[in-house]
N, C-alpha and C positions, 0 to 999 in steps of 0.2 A: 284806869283802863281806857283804849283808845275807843271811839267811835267805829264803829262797823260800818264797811264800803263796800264798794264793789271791788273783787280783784282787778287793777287791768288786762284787756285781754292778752297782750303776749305775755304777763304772768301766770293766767289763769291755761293757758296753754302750754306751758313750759310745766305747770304741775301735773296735768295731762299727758303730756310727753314721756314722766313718768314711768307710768300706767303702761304706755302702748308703746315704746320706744325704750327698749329693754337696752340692744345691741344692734348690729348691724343685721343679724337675720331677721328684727325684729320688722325692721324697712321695708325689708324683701318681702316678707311675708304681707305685708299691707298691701304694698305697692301689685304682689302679684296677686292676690286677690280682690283688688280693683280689677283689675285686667280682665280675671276670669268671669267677673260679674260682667266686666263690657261685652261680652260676646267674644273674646279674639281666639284663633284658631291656631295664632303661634303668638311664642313668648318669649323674648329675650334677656337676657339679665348679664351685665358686664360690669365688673367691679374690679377697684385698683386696689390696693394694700386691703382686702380682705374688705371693703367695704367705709373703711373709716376715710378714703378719701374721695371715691366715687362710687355711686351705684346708679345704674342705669336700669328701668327697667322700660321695653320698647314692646309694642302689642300693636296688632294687626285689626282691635274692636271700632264699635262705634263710633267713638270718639265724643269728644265735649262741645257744647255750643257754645259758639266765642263769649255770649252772653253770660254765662256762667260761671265763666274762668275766676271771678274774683270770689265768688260763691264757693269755688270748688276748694278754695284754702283758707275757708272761715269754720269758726267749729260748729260743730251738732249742722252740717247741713248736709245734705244727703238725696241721691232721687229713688233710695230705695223704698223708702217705708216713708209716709205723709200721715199717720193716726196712728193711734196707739194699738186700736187693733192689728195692724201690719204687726204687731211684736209677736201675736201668738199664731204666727202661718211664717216664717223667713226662710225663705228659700234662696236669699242671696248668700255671699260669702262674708261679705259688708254690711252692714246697717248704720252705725253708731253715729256716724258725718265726723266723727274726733281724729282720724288717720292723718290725714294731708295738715290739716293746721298743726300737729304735735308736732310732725316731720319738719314744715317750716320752720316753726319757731326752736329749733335744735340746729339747722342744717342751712345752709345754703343751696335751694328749690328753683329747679328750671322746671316749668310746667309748657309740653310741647302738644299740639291735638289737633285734628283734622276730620272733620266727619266727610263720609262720602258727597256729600249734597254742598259744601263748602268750598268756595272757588279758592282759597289759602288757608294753610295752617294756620294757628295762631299760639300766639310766645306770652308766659308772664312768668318772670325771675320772684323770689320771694329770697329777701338777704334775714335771717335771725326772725321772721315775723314780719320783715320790713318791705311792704309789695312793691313792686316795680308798677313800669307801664306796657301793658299790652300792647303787643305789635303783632306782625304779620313774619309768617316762617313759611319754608315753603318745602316743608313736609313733606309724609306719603301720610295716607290716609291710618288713623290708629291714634296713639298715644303715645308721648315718650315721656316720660318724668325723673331728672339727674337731680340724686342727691350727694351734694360735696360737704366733705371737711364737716363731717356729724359731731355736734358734741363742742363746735369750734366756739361757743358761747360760753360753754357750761364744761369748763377746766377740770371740773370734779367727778365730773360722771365719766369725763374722757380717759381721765389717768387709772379707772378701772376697769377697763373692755382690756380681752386678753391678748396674747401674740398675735401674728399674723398667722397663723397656722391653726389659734382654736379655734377662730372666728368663722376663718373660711369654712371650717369640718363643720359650724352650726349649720351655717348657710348651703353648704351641699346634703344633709341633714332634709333638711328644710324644702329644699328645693325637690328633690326625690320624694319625699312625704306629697307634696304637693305635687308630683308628677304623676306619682301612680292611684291616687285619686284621681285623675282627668285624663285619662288616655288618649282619647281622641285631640287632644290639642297638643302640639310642638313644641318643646323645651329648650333652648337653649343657656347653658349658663360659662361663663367664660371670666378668666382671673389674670386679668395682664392679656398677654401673648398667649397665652390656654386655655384650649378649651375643655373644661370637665365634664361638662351633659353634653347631648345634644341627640334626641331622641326624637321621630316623627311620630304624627299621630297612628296608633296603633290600636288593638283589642288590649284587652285588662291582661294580658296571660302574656302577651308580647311584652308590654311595659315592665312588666315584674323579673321575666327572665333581662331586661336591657338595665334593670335599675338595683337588680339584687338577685343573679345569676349565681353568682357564689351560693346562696345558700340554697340553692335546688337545683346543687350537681348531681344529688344522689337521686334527684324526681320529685315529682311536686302533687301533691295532693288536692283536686280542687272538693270546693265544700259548696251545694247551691241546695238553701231551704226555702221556700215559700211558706208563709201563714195569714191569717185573714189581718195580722196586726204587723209582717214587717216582712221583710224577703230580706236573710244574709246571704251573701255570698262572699266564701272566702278561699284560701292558696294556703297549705299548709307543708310546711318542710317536713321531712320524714323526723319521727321522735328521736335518732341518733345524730342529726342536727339540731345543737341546743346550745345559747350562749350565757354568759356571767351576770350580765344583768336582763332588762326588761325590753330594751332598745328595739328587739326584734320584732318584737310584739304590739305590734301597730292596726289601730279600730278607727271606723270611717262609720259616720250618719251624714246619711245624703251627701257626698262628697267632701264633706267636713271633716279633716281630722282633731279626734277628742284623745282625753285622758279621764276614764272613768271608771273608779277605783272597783265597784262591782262586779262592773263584763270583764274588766281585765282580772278578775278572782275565778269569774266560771271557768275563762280560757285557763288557768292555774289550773282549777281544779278536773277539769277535765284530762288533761294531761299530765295528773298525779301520780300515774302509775307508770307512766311513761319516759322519765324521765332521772336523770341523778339528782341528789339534793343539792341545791342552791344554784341550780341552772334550768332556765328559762326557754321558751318555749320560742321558735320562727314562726310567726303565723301573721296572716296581713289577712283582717274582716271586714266586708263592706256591707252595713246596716243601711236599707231602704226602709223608711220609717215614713208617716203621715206628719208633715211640716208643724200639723195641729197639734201633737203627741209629745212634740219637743221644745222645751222651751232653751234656747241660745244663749240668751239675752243673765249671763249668771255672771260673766267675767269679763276684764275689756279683753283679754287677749284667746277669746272665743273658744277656746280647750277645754274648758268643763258646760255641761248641758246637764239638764236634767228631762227623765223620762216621766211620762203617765203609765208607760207598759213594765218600771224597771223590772219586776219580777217575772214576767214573762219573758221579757228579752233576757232576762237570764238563765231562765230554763233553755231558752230555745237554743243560744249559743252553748252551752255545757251539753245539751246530751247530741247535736248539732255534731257538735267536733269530735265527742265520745265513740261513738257511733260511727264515726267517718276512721278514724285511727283503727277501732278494730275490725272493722269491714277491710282494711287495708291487707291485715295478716301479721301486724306486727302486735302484739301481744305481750303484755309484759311478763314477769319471770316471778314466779311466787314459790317458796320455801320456808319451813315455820320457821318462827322468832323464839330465838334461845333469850333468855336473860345475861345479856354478856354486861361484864363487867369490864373496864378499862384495870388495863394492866396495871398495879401498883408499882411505879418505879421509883427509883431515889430522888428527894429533892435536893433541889441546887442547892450550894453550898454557900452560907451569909457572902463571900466575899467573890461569888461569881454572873457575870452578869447575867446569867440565863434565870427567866423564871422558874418558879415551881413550877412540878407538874402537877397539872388541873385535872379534874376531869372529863375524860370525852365523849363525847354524844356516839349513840351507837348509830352503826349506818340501817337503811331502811330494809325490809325481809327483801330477798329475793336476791339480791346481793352478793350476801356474806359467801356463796356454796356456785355461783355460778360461774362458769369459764365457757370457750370457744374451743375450738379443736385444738388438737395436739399440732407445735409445730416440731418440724424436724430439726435433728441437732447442727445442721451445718445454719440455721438462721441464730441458734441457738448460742453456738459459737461467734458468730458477727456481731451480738451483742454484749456479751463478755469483752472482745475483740473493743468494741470502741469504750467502753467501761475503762479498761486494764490503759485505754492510750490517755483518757484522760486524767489520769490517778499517775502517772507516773509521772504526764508533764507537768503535775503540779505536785508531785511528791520532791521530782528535782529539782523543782524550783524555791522548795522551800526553804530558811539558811538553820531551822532543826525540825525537818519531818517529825510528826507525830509515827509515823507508819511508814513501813518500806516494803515495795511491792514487788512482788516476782514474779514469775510469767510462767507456768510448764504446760507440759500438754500430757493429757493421759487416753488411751484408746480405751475406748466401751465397748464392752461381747456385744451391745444390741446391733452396733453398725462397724461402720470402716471409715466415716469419720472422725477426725480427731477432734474431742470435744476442748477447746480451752479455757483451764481454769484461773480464778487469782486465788493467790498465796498469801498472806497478811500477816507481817510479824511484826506483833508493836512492842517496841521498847518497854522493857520491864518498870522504868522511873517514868513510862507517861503519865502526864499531870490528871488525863481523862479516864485513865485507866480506874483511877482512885473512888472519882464522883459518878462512876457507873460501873462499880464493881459488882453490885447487887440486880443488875439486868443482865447483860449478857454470859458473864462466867458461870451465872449459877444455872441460865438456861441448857448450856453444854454442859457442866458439872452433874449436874440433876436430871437430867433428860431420861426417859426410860427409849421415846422413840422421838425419829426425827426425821417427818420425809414432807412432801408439795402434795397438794391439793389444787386439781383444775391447772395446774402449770400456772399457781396464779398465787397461791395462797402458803407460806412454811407454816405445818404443824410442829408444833414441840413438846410430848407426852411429860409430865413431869409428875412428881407423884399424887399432887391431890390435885393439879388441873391441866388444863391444854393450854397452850398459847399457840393464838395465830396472829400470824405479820402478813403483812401485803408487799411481799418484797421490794414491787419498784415503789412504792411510798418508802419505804424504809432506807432502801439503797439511794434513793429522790435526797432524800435528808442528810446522809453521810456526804454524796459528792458536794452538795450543796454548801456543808459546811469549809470541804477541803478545798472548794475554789473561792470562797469568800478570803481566807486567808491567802489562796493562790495572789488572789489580787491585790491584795492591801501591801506582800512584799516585796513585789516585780512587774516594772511596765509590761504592757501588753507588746508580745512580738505578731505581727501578723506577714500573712504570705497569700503574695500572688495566687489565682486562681487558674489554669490550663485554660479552663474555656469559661466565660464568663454565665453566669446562671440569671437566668430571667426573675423575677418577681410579679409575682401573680399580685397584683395589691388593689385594692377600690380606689374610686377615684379621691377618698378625703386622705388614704392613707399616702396613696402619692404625692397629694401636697405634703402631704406631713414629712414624707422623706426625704425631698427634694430641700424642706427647709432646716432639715437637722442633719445633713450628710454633714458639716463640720463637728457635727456632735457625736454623731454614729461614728466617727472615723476613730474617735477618742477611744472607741472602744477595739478599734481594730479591722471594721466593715468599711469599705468603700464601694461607692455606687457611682456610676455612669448612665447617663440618659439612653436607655437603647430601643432606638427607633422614636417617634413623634408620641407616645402615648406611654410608654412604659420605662424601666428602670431595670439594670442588671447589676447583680453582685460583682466585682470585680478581683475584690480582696478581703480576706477572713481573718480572725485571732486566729492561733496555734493552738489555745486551749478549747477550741470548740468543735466538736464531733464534727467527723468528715462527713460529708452528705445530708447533712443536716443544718449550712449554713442558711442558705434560700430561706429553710421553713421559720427557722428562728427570727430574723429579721422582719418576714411576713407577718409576724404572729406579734410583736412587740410593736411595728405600726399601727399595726389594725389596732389595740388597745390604747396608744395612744392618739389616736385621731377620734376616736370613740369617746374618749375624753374618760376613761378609766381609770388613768394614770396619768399624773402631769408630766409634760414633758422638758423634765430638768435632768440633769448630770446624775442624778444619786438615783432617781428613780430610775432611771435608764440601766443604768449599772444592775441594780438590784434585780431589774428585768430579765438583760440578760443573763446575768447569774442563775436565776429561777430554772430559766427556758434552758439553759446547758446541762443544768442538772439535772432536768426532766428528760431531756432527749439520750443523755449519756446513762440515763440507771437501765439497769434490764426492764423490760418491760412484764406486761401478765400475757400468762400462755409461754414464757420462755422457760421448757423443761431444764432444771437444774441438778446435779449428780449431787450426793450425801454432801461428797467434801467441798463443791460449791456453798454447798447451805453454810457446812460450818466458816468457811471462810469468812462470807456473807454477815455473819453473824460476831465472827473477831473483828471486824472491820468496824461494827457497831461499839466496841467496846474504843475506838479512840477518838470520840467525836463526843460534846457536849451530853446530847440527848438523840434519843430516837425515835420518840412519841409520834412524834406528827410529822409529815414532810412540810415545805417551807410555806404552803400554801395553809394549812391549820389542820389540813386529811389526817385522819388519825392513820398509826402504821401498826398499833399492836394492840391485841385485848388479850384478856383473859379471861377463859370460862372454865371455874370450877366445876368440878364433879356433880359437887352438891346441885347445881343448877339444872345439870343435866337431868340427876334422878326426879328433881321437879317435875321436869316437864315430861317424863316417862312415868308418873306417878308412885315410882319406887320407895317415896317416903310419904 
C-alpha cells in the first residue's frame, strides 16, 4: 500500500470541481451568486455554444480588492463567514470559498474587478489552475468573470454535457429561478447574438408575470401568511393550470432556492382535491425564516437545507394554500365512489406485439359523473368534421386499409343543423377484427341500452353490467394507432400555410426550435424567425388537423426544452403522433347521435386494443350490477 500524502492542490480541486461544477448552469449559478452577495443591482450573463465555450458573468457590486485577487481563486477562502459560528446564522448566497478555484481548475478563468474607491480595475487570468500575473484593466466599476472552454482539461466530463439546446434550457432554468427570487435587481441573460432575459428591477408580482406570464393567463392568486416563526408569501396559478411533472412548483428560504421533499408534499397535499392525477401544481413560495432556524451548510450545491421549524412550516404552508384555493371559489367536484372494476378484455395473442391487458387504476371520485355544459351540434359537427379528414388521409394512404371510411350527413328533429356522422366498414378478413372480437361486437351484440353521459362519457347497458368509455380516450387511441401506421408507409406531404401563424413559445422553447427546425421540418413543420423575439409556422403536414397546427408545435417544444422528452428523431415523431391524435379525436362535452356511438365503437373493433389511450389514461371500465347493489345495500 502506498504512503498517504497530501493531494496536490489542483488535484484536490479538480475532485471538488466535481461537486460544484456539474455543467454549465452549474457556473452560472456560482458566478451569479457571487454577484448577488456583492451587492449588484444589475447582472449580466453572455454565453457562446450554450456555455461550454464562454460564460461571462458582468455585475455592477462592490467589487474585489486587488489584494485579494490571488485569494479569490484558492479554495476554502471566502469573506463571508471567518468562525464556525457564521455556519448557523448565513445569510449570504455563498459561503463554502470552493466556487472560483473548482471553476479555475476546469476552465480557462479571466477574473476582472474594480471597486469604487480604486483608481483602476485590475485583471488575473487563471489557465487549468495555472495563475497568471495580475495587471491593471480599465474597467467600470463591478466584476466581470469569463469562463472559456470548460471541461477543456478533463475530456471525460466534456464528452457528457448535452447539445446545445439542453444546456442552454438548464441555464435559462436557472437564471429565471434566480431572477424571481431577487426582484429588485436586473437580469440580463444573452446566447450569441440573443437575447433571452432581460428584466429590470421590479415588485415580486411584476417579475413573475415577466418570467412565467404563461402560466397566470387565467389570474394569479397571491398567498401572504405571517407567523411568529416564518412569513410565506406566495403566487399561485388557478388549479386548472397544472403541469406533468414538478418543474412548476418552485420554494424559496430567504432568497435561496431549495428542494425540500416535505414542503413540496404539503404543497401536493394541499392541492389534492384540486387537481387531475399525475399532474402537478404552478405555485412559486417564498419562506422568510430566522437565518438561525436553517441550517444551509447540508450540500455543496446548496438545494437542500434543513429546518428546526420543519413541522410547523409544514402546517403553515398546507392549510396556507388550502385555505387560499378555496376562499378563491374554486372547489372541487365530489361524487360517491363505485367499486368499478376494469373492463375484462382479450389478451394479445403469443405472436402479437402488443401487451396483455393489465389492470387499471380507477380514476379519483368526482371525476367518473362530471361534465360542463352542453355544446351545440354545429361545434359538434366540426369535430366529427376534423376526425372523419384525418381518417381518411390516412385511410388513403394506406396500400391495405384496415377500414374505410364514409362521410354522410343526417338532419336531427332537435335542430336544423346537419349533424355529420362517420361510417365504418371494416373488412370482414380483418386481422384485428379476430383479437378484439370479445370487446366491441359483444358490446353492440349484447347491449340492452346505449346512450352519453355529461357529453362526455358512452354508457352501454349489457345484461349483468354497464360499460363506460371516455370517448375521446377511446377515439385518442384508435387515431393514434391509424397514424402510426399512416407514417411508417408514406412520407410526410406538407403544405404551405395562407397566412403564417405566430408561436406563442418561452424563451428556452424558442432556442429549442430555432435549433431543431431541420428536425421539425422532417416532420413536415417549417418555421421562420417572425420579428426579433418570436417564430412563426409557415408550413404544416397534411395529416394534421386544420387549426390545430400552432398548438401542436407549442406544446412539443415546451416539452422538449423542459427536458421531458429528449430531443431526437423517434421521440419527436412519437410526440407528434400523440398530439394529432389528441387534437383530432372528439373531445368531452361533444354531444354524439346513437349511430355515432355505434360507429365509434366499430371503429374500435380495427385497432390492436382500446384500453387506454396512448398516454396509459384508461378508456373503459366496467361496473357490474353486483357492485352497484353494494353500495345501495341491496345485498
Amino acid at each position: 500500500m502506498e504512503r498517504i500524502a497530501l493531494l496536490p492542490p489542483d488535484v484536490a480541486n479538480k475532485i471538488a470541481a466535481g461537486e460544484v461544477v456539474e455543467r454549465p448552469s452549474s457556473v452560472v449559478k456560482e458566478l451569479v451568486e457571487n454577484a448577488l452577495d456583492a451587492g449588484a443591482t444589475r447582472i449580466e450573463i453572455a454565453l457562446t455554444d450554450a456555455g461550454k465555450t464562454l460564460i461571462r458573468v458582468t455585475d455592477n457590486g462592490k467589487g474585489i480588492h486587488p489584494d485579494d485577487f490571488l485569494l479569490a481563486l484558492s479554495a476554502h477562502a471566502t469573506s463571508k463567514l471567518s468562525r464556525a459560528e457564521d455556519l448557523f446564522g448565513i445569510e449570504t448566497m455563498g459561503f463554502r470559498g470552493e466556487a472560483l478555484a473548482s471553476i479555475a481548475s476546469v476552465s480557462r478563468l479571466k477574473l476582472i474587478s474594480k471597486r469604487a474607491a480604486d483608481v483602476h480595475a485590475s485583471e488575473l487570468a487563471c489557465d487549468g489552475g495555472q495563475l497568471g500575473e495580475l495587471r491593471a484593466n480599465a474597467a467600470q466599476n463591478g466584476t466581470t468573470i469569463e469562463v472559456r472552454d470548460l471541461f477543456f482539461n478533463l475530456p471525460a466530463r466534456r464528452k457528457w454535457l448535452k447539445s446545445d439546446s439542453t444546456e442552454f434550457s438548464h441555464i435559462i432554468e436557472l437564471v429565471q429561478t434566480l431572477a424571481l427570487a431577487h426582484p429588485v435587481i436586473a437580469f440580463t441573460l444573452s446566447h450569441g447574438p440573443r437575447v433571452a432575459i432581460d428584466v429590470p428591477a421590479q415588485d415580486q408580482a411584476a417579475r413573475l408575470q415577466a418570467l412565467y406570464g404563461d402560466a397566470f393567463k387565467e389570474g394569479m392568486l397571491e398567498l401572504h401568511e405571517h407567523e411568529s416563526y416564518a412569513r410565506l408569501d406566495g403566487y399561485l396559478a388557478p388549479p386548472g393550470t397544472h403541469r406533468p411533472n414538478g418543474k412548476g412548483l418552485q420554494l424559496y428560504v430567504n432568497g435561496r432556492p431549495i428542494r425540500d421533499r416535505s414542503l413540496m408534499q404539503a404543497v401536493m397535499l394541499a392541492y389534492r382535491e384540486f387537481l387531475p392525477p399525475g399532474r402537478f401544481p404552478v405555485a412559486y413560495l417564498f419562506l422568510h425564516v430566522d437565518p438561525a432556524t436553517v441550517d444551509v451548510n447540508v450540500h455543496p450545491a446548496k438545494t437542500e437545507v434543513r429546518f428546526l421549524e420543519q413541522n410547523r412550516l409544514f402546517a403553515l404552508i398546507k392549510s396556507a394554500i388550502t385555505e387560499r384555493l378555496i376562499g378563491s371559489g374554486v372547489l372541487p367536484k365530489i361524487s360517491f365512489a363505485v367499486n368499478r372494476m376494469p373492463f375484462a378484455g382479450p389478451q394479445a395473442r403469443p405472436d402479437s406485439p402488443f401487451e396483455p391487458v393489465g389492470e387499471l387504476t380507477s380514476p379519483p371520485p368526482g371525476q367518473m359523473f362530471s361534465g360542463e355544459a352542453l355544446i351545440g351540434a354545429r361545434a359538434a359537427e366540426q369535430r366529427w368534421a376534423d376526425a372523419r379528414s384525418v381518417l381518411a388521409q390516412v385511410v388513403e394512404s394506406m396500400p391495405s386499409a384496415p377500414v374505410a371510411v364514409a362521410a354522410h350527413e343526417k338532419s336531427e328533429p332537435a335542430g336544423d343543423a346537419a349533424v355529420a356522422t362517420v361510417s365504418i366498414a371494416a373488412p370482414a378478413h380483418s386481422e384485428f377484427r379476430t383479437q378484439n372480437s370479445e370487446f366491441a361486437p359483444s358490446l353492440l351484440a349484447g347491449a340492452k341500452g346505449l346512450f352519453q353521459v355529461a357529453n362526455t362519457y358512452i354508457i352501454v347497458e349489457l345484461a349483468d353490467s354497464m360499460v363506460i368509455i371516455d370517448q375521446h380516450a377511446f377515439h385518442e387511441r384508435i387515431l393514434y394507432w391509424l397514424l402510426e401506421h399512416r407514417l411508417r408507409e408514406a412520407p410526410l406531404e406538407r403544405q404551405r400555410l395562407l397566412v403564417p401563424q405566430p408561436l406563442n413559445l418561452s424563451l428556452a422553447a424558442r432556442e429549442l426550435a430555432l435549433s431543431q427546425r431541420d428536425a421539425l421540418a422532417q416532420f413536415g413543420f417549417e418555421l421562420e424567425e417572425f420579428g426579433p423575439d418570436s417564430l412563426a409556422l409557415t408550413a404544416a403536414p397534411k395529416y394534421s388537423v386544420r387549426r390545430k397546427h400552432a398548438e401542436m408545435i407549442v406544446e412539443l417544444c415546451e416539452e422538449l426544452a423542459q427536458g421531458r422528452k429528449p430531443a431526437d428523431l423517434g421521440t419527436m415523431r412519437k410526440s407528434l403522433v400523440e398530439m394529432v391524435a389528441c387534437k383530432a379525436a372528439i373531445k368531452a362535452n361533444d354531444a354524439l347521435t346513437p349511430e355515432q356511438i355505434r360507429d365509434l365503437l366499430r371503429l374500435g373493433e380495427t385497432v390492436p386494443h382500446t384500453y387506454t389511450c396512448p398516454h396509459g389514461r384508461p378508456t373503459t371500465y366496467r361496473v357490474p350490477f353486483t357492485d352497484l347493489e353494494k353500495v345501495f345495500h341491496r345485498r
